[in-house]
N, CA, C and O of each residue as an XYZ file, in Angstrom:
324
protein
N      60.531    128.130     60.384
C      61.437    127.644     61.418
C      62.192    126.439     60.859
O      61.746    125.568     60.113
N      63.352    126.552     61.335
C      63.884    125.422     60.540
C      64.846    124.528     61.735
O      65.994    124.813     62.074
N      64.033    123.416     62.226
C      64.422    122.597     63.305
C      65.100    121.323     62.635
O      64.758    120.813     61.568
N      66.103    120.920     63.452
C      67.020    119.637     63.061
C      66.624    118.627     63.825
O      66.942    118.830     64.996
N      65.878    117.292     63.603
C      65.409    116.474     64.515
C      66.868    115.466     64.662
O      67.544    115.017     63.736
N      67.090    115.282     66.243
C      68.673    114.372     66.591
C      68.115    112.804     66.153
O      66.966    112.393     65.994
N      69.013    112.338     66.070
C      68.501    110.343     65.867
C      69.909    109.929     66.496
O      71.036    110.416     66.403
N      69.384    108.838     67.169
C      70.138    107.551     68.156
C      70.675    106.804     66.480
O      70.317    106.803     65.303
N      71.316    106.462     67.011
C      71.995    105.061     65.941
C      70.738    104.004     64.632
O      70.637    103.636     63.462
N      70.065    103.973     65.954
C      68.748    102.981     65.672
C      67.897    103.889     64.933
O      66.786    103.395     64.740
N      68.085    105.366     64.325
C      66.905    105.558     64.193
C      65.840    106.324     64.599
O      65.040    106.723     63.753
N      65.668    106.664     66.073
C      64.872    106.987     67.131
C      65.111    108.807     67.521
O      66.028    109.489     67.979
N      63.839    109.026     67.078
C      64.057    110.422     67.753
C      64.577    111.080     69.055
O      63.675    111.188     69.887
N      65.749    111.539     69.456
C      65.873    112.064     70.697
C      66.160    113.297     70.895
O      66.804    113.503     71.924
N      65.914    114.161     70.283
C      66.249    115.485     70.145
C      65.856    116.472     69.286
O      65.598    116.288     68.097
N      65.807    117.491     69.849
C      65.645    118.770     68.486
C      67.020    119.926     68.400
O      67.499    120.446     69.408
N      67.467    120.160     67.124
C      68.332    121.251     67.419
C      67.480    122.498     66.905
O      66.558    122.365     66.100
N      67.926    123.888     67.514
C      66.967    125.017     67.124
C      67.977    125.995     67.190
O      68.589    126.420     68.170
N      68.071    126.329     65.823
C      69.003    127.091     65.216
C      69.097    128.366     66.434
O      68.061    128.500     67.086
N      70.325    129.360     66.806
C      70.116    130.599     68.104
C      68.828    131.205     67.685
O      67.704    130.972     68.132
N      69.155    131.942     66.842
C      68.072    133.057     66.236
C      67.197    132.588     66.411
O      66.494    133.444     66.948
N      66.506    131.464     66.307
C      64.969    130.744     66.170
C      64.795    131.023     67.939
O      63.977    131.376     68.789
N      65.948    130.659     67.788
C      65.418    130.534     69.897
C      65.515    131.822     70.993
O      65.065    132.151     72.091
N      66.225    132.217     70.156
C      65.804    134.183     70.720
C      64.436    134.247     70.294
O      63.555    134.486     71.121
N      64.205    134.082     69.232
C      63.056    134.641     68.906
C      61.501    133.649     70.379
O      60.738    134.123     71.221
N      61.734    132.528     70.000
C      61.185    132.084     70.722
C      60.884    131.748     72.328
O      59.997    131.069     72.845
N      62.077    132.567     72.948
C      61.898    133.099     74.386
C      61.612    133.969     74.718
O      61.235    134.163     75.874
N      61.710    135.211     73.437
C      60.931    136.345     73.812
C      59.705    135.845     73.621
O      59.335    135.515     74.747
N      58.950    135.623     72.936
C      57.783    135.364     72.655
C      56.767    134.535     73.856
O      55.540    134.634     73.865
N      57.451    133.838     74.691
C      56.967    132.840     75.605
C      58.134    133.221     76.672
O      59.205    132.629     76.537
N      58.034    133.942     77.471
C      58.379    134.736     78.508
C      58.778    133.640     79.638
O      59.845    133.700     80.250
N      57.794    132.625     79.848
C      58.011    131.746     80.819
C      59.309    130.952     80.144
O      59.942    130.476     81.086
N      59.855    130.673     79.076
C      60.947    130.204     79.151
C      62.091    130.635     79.659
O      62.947    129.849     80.066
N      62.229    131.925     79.690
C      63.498    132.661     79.943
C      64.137    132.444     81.677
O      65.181    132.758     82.249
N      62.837    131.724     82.082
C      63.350    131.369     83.317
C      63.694    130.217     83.347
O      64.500    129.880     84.214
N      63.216    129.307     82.461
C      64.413    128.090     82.528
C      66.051    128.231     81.729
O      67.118    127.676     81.990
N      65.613    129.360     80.529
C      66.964    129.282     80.096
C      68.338    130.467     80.842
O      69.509    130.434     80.464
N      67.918    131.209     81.688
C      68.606    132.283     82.304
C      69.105    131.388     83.960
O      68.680    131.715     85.068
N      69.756    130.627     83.773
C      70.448    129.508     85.679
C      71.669    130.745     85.893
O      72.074    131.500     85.009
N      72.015    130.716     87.000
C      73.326    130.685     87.584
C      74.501    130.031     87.146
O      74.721    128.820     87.163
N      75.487    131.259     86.619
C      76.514    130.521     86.576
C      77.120    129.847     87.201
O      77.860    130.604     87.829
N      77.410    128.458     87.592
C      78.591    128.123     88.132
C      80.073    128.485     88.667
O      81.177    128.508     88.124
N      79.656    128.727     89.834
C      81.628    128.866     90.038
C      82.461    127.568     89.930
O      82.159    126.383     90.069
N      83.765    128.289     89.594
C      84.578    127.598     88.533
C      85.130    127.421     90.074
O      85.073    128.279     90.955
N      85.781    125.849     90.201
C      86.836    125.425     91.386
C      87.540    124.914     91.003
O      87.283    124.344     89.943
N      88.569    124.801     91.446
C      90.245    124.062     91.084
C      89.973    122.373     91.795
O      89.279    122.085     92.769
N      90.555    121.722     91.164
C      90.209    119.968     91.457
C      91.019    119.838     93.059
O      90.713    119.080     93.980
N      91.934    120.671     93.016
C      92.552    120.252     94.230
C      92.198    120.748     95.514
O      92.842    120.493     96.532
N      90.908    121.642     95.460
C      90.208    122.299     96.578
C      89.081    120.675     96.883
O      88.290    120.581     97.821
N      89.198    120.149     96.372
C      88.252    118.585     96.786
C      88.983    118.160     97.523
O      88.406    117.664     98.491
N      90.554    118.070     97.574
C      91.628    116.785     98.023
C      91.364    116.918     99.483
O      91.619    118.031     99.941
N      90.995    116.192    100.155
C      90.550    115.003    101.072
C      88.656    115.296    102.057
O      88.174    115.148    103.180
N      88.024    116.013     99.966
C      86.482    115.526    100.896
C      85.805    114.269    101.021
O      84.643    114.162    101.413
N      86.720    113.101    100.606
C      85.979    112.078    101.099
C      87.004    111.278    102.391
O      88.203    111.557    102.404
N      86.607    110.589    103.124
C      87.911    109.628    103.794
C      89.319    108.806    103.191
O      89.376    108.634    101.974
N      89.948    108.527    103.678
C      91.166    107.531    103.123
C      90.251    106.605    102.868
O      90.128    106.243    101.698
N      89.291    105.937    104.049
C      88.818    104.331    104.035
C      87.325    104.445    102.504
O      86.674    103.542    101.977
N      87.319    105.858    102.288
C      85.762    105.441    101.442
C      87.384    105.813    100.300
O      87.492    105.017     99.367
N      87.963    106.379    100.347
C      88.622    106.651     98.772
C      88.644    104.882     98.474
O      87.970    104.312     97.616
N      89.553    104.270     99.379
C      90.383    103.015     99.221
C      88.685    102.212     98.747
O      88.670    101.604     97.677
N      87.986    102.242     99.192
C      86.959    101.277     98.644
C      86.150    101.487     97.392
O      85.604    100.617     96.714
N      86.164    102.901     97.183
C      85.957    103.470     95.423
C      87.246    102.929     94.628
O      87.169    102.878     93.401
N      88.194    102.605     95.144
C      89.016    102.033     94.017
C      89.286    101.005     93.927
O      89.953    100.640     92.959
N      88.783     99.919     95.121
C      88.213     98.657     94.776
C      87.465     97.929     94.282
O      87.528     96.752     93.924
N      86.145     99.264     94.255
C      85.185     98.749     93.277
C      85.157     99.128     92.363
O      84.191     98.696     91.733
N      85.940    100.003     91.672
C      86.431    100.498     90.132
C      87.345     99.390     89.930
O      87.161     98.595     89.007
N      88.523     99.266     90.903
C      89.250     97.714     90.489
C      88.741     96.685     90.017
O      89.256     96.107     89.059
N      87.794     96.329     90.519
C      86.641     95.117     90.581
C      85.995     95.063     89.374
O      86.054     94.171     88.528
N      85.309     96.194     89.358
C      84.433     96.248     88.066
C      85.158     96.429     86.733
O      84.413     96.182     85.784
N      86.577     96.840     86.338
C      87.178     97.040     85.313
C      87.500     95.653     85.351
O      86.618     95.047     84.743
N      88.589     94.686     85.906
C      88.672     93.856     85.863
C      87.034     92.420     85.271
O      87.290     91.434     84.579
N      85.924     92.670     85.662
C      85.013     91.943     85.707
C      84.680     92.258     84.317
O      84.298     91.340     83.592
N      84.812     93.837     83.711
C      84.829     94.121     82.387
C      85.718     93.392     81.142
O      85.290     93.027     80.047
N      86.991     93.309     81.633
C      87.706     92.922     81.147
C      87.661     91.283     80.849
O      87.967     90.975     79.697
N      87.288     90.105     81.830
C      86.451     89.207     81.848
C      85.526     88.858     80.637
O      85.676     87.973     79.795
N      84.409     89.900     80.785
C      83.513     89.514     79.737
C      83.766     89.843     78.610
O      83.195     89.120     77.793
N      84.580     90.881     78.033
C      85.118     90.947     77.233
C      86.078     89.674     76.075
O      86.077     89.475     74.860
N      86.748     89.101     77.166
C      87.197     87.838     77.093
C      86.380     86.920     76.492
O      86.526     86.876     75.271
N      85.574     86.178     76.949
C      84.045     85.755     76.258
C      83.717     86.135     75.630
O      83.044     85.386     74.923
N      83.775     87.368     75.247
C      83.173     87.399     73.721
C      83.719     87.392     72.428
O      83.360     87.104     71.286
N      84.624     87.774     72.959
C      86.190     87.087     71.808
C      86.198     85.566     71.097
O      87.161     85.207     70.419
């Protein structure tokens, strides 16, 4: 088997890659996986079937606190300069 272990920046193990073939092989073999790897596809929706599921008054306050917080970003950024 020939597995690729992932690494963070630092170093740190966070992952395995497993070549397809290895992993066919290994869901037949262990039966109980095939039910985690076999989900429901997703239906696909168009962005504009969302336009107006939230309120005017909650939109306007998600973009105050995205205002807020980019700005407060921008701030510390400053400081560290």
């Amino acid at each position: 088997m020939h597995l690729q272990i992932i690494q963070d920046s630092n170093g740190q193990d966070t992952g395995v890659f497993v070549p397809i073939n290895e992993w066919k092989v290994i869901i037949q073999k262990y039966k109980d996986l095939q039910e985690i790897v076999e989900h429901p596809k997703t239906k696909k929706i168009k962005l504009s079937s969302l336009y107006g599921a939230i309120s005017k008054g909650t939109s306007d306050k998600l973009s105050k606190n995205i205002e807020d917080s980019r700005n407060e970003w921008e701030i510390r950024v400053k400081e560290q300069e």
